[in-house]
Each structure stands twice: as structure tokens, then as C-alpha cells.
PDB file of N, CA, C, O and CB in Angstrom:
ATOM      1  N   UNK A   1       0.819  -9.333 -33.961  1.00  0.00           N
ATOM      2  CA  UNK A   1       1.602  -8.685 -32.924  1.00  0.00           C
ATOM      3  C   UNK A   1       0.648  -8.057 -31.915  1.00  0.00           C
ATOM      4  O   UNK A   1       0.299  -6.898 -32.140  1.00  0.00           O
ATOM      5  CB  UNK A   1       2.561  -7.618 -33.529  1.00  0.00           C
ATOM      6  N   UNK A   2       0.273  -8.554 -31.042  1.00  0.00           N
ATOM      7  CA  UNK A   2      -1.187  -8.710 -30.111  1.00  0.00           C
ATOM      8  C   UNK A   2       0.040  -8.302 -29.000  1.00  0.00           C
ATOM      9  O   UNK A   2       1.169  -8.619 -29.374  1.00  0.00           O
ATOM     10  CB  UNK A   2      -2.358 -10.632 -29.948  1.00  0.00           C
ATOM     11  N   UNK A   3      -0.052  -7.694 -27.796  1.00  0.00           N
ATOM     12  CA  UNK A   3       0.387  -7.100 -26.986  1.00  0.00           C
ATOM     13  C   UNK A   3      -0.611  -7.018 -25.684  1.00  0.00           C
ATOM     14  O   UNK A   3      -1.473  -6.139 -25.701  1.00  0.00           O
ATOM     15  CB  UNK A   3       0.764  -6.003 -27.596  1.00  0.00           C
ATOM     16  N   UNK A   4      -0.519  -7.991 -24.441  1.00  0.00           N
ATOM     17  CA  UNK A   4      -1.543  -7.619 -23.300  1.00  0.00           C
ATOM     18  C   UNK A   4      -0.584  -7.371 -22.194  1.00  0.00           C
ATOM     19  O   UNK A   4       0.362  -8.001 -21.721  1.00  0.00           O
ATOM     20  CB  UNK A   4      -2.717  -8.840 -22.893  1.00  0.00           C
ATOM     21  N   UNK A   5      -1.358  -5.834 -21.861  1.00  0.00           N
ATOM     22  CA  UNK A   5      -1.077  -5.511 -20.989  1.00  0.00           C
ATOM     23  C   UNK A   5      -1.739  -6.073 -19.530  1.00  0.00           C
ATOM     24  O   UNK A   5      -2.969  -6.047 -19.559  1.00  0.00           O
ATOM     25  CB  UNK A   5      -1.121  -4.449 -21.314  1.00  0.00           C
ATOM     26  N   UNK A   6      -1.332  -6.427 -18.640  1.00  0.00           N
ATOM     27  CA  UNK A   6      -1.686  -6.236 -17.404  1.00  0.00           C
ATOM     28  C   UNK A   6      -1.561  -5.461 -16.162  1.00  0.00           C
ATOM     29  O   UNK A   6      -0.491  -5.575 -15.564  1.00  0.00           O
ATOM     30  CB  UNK A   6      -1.534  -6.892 -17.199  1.00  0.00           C
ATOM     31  N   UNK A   7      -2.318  -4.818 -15.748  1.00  0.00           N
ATOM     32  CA  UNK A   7      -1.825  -4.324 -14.355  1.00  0.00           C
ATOM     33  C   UNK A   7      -2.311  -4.758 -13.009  1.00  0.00           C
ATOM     34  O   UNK A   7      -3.429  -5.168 -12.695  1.00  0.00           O
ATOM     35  CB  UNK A   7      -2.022  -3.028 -14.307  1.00  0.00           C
ATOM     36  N   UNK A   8      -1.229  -4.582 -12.271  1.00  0.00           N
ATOM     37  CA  UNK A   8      -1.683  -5.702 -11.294  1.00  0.00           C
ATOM     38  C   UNK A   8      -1.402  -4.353 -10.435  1.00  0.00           C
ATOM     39  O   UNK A   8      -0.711  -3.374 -10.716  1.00  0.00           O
ATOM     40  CB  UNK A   8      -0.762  -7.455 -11.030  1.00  0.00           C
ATOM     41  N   UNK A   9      -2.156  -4.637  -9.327  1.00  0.00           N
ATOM     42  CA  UNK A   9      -2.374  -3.678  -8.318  1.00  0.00           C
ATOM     43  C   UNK A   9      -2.464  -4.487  -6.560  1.00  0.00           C
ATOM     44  O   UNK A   9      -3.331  -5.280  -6.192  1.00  0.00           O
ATOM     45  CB  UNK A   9      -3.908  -2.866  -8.848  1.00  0.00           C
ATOM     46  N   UNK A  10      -1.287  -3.969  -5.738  1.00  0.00           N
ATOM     47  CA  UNK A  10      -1.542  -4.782  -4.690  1.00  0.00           C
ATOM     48  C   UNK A  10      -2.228  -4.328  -3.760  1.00  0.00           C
ATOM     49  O   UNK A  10      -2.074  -3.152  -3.430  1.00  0.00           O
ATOM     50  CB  UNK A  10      -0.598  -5.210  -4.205  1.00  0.00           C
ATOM     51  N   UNK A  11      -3.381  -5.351  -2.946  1.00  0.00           N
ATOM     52  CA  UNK A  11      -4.292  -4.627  -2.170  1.00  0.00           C
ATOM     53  C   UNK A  11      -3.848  -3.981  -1.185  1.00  0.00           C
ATOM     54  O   UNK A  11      -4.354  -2.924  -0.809  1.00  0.00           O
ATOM     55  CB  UNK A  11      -5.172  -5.289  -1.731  1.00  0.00           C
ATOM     56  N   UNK A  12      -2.984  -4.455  -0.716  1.00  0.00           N
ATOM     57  CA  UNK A  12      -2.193  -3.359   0.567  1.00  0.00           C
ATOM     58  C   UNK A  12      -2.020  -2.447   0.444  1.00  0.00           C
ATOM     59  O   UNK A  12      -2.019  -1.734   1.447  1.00  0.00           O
ATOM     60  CB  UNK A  12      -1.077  -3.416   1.052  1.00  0.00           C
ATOM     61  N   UNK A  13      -1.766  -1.876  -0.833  1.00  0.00           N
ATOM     62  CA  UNK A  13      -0.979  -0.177  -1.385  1.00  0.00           C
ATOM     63  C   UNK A  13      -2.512   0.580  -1.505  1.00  0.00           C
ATOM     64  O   UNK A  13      -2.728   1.646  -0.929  1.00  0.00           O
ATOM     65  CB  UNK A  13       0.171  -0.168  -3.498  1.00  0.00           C
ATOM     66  N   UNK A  14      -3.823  -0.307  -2.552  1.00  0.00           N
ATOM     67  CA  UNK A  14      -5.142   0.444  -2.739  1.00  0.00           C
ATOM     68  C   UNK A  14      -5.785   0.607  -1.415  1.00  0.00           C
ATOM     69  O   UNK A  14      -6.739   1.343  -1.167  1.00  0.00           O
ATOM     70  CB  UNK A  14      -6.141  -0.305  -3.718  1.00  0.00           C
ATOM     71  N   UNK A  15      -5.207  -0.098  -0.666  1.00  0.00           N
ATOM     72  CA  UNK A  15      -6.202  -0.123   0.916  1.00  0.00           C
ATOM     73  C   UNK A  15      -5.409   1.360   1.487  1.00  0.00           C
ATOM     74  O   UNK A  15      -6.053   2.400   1.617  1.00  0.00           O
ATOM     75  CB  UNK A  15      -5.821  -2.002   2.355  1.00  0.00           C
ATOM     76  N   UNK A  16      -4.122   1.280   1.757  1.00  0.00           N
ATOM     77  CA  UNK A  16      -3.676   2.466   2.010  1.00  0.00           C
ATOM     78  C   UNK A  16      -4.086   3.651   1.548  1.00  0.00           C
ATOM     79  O   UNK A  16      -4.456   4.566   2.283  1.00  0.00           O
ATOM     80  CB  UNK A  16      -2.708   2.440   1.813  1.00  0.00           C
ATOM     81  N   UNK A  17      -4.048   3.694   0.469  1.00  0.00           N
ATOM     82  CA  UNK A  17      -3.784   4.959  -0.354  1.00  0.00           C
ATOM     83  C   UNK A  17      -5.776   5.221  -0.157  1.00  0.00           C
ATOM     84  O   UNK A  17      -6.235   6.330   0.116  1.00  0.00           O
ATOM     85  CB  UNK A  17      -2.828   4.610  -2.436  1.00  0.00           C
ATOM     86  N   UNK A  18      -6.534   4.162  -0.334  1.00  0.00           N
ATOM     87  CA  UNK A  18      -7.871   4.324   0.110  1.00  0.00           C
ATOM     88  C   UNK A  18      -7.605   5.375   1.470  1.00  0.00           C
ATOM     89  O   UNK A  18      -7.555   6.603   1.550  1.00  0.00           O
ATOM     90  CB  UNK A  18      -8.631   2.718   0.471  1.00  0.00           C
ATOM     91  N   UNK A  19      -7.492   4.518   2.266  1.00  0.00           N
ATOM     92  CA  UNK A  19      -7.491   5.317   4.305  1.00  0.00           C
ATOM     93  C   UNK A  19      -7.206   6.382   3.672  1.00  0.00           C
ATOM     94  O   UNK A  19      -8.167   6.968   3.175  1.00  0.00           O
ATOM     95  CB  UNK A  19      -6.085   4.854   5.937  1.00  0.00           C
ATOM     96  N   UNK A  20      -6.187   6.827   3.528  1.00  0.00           N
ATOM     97  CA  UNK A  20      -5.318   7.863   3.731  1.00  0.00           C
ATOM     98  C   UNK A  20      -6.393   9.150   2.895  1.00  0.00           C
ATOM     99  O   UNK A  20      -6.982  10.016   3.542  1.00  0.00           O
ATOM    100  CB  UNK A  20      -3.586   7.459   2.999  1.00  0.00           C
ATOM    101  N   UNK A  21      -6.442   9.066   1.864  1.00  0.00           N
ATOM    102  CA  UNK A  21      -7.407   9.635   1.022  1.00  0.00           C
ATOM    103  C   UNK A  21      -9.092  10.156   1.739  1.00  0.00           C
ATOM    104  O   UNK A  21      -9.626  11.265   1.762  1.00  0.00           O
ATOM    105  CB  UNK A  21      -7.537   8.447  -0.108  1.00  0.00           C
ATOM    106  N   UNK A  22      -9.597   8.697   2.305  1.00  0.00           N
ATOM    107  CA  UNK A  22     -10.521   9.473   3.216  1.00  0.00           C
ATOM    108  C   UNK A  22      -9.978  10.087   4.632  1.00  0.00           C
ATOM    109  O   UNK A  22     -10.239  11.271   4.842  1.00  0.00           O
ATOM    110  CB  UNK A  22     -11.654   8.532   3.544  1.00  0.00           C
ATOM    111  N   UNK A  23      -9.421   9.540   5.372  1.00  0.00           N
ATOM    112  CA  UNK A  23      -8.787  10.652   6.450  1.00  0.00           C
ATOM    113  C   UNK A  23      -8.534  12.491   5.660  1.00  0.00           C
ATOM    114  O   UNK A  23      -8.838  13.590   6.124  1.00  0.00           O
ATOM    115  CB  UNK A  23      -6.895   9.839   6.973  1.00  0.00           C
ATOM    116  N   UNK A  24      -8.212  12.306   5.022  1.00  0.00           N
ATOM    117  CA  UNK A  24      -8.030  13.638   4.742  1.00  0.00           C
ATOM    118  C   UNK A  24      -9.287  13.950   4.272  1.00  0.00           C
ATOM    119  O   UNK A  24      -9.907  14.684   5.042  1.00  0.00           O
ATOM    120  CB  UNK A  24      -6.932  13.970   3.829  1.00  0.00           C
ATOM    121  N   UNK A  25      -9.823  13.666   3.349  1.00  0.00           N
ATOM    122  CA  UNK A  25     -11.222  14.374   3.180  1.00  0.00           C
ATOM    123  C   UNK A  25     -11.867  14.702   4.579  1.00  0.00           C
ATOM    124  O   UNK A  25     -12.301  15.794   4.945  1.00  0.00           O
ATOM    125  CB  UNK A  25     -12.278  13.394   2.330  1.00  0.00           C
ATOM    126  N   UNK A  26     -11.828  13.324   5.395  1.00  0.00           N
ATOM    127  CA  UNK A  26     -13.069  13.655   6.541  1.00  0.00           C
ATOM    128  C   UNK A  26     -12.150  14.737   7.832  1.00  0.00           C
ATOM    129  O   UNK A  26     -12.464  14.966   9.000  1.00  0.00           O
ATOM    130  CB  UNK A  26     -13.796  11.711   7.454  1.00  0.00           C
ATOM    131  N   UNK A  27     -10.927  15.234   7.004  1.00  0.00           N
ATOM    132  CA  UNK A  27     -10.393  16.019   8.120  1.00  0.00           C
ATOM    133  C   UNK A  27     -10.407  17.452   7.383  1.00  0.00           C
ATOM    134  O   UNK A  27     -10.287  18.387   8.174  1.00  0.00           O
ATOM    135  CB  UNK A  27      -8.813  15.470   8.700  1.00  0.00           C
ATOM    136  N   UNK A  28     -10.526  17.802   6.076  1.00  0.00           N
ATOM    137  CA  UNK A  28     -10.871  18.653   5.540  1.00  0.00           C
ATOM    138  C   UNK A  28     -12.543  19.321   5.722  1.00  0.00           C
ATOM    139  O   UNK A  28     -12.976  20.463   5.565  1.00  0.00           O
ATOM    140  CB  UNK A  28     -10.462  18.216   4.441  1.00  0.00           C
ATOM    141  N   UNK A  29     -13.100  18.233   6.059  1.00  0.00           N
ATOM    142  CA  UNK A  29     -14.974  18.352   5.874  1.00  0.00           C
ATOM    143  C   UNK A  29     -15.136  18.827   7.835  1.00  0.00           C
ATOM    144  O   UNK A  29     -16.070  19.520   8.238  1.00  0.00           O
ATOM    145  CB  UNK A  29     -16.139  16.004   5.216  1.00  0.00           C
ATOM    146  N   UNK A  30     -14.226  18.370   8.606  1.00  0.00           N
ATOM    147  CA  UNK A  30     -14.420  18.363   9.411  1.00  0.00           C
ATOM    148  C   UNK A  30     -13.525  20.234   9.741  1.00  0.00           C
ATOM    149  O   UNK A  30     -13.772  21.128  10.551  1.00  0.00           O
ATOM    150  CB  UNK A  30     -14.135  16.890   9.897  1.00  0.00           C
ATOM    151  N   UNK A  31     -13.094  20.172   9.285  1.00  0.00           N
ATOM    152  CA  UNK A  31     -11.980  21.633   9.766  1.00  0.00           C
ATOM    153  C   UNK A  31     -13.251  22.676   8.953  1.00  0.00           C
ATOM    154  O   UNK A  31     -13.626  23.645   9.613  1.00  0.00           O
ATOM    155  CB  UNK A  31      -9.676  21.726   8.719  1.00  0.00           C
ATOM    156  N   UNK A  32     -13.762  22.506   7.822  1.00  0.00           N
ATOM    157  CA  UNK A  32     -14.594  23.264   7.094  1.00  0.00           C
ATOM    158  C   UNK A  32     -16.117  23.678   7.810  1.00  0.00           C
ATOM    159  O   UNK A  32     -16.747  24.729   7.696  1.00  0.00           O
ATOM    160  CB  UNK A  32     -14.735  22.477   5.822  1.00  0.00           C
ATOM    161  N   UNK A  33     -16.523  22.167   8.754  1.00  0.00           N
ATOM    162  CA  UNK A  33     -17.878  22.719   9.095  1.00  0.00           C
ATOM    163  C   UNK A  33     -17.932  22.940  10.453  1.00  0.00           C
ATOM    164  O   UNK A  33     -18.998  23.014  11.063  1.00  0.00           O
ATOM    165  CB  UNK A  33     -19.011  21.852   8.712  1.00  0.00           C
ATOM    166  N   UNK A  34     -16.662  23.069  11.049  1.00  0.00           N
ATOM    167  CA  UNK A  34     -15.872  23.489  12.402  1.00  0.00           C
ATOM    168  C   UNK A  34     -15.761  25.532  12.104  1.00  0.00           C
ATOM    169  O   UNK A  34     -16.158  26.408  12.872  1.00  0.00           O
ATOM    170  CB  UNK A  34     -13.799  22.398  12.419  1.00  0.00           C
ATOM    171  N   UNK A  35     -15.176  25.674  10.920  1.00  0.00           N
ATOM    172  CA  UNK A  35     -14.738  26.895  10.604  1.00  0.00           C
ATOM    173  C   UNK A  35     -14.887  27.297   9.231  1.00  0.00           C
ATOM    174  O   UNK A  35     -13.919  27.532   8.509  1.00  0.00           O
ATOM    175  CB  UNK A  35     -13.506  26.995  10.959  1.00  0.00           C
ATOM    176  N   UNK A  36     -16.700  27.421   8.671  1.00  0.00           N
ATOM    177  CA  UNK A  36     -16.401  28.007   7.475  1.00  0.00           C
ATOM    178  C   UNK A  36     -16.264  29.180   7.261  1.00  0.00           C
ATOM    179  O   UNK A  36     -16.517  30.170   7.948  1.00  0.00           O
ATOM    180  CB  UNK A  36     -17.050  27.763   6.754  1.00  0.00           C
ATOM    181  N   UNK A  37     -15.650  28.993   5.797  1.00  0.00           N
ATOM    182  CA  UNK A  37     -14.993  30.111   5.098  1.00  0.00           C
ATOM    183  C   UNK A  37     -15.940  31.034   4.582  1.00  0.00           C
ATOM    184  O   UNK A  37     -15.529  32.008   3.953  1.00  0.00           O
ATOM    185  CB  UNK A  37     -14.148  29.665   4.009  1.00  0.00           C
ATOM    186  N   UNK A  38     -16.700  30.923   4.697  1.00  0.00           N
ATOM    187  CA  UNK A  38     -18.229  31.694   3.936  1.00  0.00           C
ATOM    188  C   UNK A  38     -18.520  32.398   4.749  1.00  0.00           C
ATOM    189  O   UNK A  38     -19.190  33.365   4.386  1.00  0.00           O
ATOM    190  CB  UNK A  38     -19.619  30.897   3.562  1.00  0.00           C
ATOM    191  N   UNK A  39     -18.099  32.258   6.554  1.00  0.00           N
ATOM    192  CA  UNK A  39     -18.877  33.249   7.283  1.00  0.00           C
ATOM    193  C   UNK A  39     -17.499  34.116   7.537  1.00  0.00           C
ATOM    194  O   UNK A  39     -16.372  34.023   8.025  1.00  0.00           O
ATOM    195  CB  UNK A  39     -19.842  32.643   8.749  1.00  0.00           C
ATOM    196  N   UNK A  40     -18.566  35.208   6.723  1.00  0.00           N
ATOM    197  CA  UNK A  40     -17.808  37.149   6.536  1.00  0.00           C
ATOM    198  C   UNK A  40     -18.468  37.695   7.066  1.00  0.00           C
ATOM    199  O   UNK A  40     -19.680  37.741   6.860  1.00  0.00           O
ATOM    200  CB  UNK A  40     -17.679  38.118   5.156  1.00  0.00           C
ATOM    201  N   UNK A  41     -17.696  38.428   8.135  1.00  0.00           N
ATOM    202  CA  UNK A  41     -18.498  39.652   8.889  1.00  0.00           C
ATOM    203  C   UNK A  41     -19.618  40.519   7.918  1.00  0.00           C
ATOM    204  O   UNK A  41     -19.546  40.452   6.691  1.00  0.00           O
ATOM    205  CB  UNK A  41     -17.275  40.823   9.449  1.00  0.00           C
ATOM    206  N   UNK A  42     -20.411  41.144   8.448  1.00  0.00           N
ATOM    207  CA  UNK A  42     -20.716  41.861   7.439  1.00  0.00           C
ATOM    208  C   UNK A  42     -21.357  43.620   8.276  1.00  0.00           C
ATOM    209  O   UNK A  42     -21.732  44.546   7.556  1.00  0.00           O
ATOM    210  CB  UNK A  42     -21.927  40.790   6.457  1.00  0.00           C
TER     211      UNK A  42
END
């Protein structure tokens, strides 16, 4: 009783979900070294 799984993954959805994933990082990295949070008056 051998059981194979497969998963199939369509490239259109990993390509998306890729973009989308870096857009936000490089809009997070970009808002961060625009305005970091580390600089406290002092």
C-alpha cells in the first residue's frame, strides 16, 4: 500500500507570488533606508 504523492505547482501562481513577495521586500528596504527607525533624537 505505496501511496505517491505529487504536487504540482503552476508557474504562473510561483512567478506571481515570487514578484509580489519581492516588491514588498524592496518596498519595505526602501521605506526603511528612506526613514530609519533607529534614528532617536538624543
Amino acid at each position: 500500500m505505496e501511496t505517491n504523492t505529487e504536487y504540482k505547482f503552476e508557474p504562473i501562481w510561483v512567478s506571481t507570488l515570487s514578484i509580489i513577495s519581492l516588491v514588498m521586500v524592496c518596498g519595505f528596504l526602501k521605506a526603511f533606508i528612506k526613514r530609519p527607525s533607529y534614528d532617536v533624537p538624543a
